[in-house]
N, C-alpha and C positions, 0 to 999 in steps of 0.2 A: 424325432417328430417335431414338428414347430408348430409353436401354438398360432401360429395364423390358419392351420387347418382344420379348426374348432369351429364349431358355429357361433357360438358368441365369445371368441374370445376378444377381449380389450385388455391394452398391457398396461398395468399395476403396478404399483411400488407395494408388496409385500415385507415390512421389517415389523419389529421390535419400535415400541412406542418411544424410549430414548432417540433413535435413529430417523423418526421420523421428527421430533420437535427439534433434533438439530439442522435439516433439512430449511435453507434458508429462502429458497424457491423449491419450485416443482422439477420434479426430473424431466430431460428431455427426452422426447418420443424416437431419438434416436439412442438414449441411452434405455429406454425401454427397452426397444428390440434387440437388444445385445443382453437382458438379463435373460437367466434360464427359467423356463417354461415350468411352473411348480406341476400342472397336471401331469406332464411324464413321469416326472421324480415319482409322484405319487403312483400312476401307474406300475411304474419298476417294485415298488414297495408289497402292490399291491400282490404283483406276481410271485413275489417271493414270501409272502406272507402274510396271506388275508388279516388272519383275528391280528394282529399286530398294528396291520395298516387301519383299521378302523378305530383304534384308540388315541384320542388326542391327548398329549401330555407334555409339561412342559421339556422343554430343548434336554436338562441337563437330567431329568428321567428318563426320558429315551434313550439315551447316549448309554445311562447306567444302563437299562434292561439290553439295549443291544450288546454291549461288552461284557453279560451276563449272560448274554444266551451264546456268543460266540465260544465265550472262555469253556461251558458248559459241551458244548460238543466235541470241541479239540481235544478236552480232557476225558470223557468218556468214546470218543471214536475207536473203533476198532484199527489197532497197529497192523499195516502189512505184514507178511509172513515172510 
């Protein structure tokens, strides 16, 4: 889905505060349109799992709790027969 099919969407520069204060001008609106669209990502997240997707935290907690909930299924799934 592309974010030009949003009602209000306007493309952002979404980063991390170092990334922005090295940013020496402003992105160009053709470099905009070539970043990915954060509301699908969120979408997808959402689909796959609400309580998860509603908690903001930072980058390298997420990362932990997702590679905790993955390891946590593989290891408890029931083995083919």
């Amino acid at each position: 889905m592309n974010c030009s099919q949003y009602k209000h969407a306007a493309p952002a520069l979404v980063s991390c505060v170092p990334v922005k204060r090295s940013l020496v001008v402003q992105p160009s609106t053709s470099l905009l349109e070539k970043a990915p669209c954060l509301s699908s990502y969120y979408m997808r997240l959402y689909g796959m799992d609400i309580v998860s997707s509603m908690k903001a935290l930072p980058i390298n907690h997420a990362i932990r709790g997702a590679i905790e909930q993955v390891s946590l299924y593989y290891n408890f799934r029931r083995k083919p027969a």
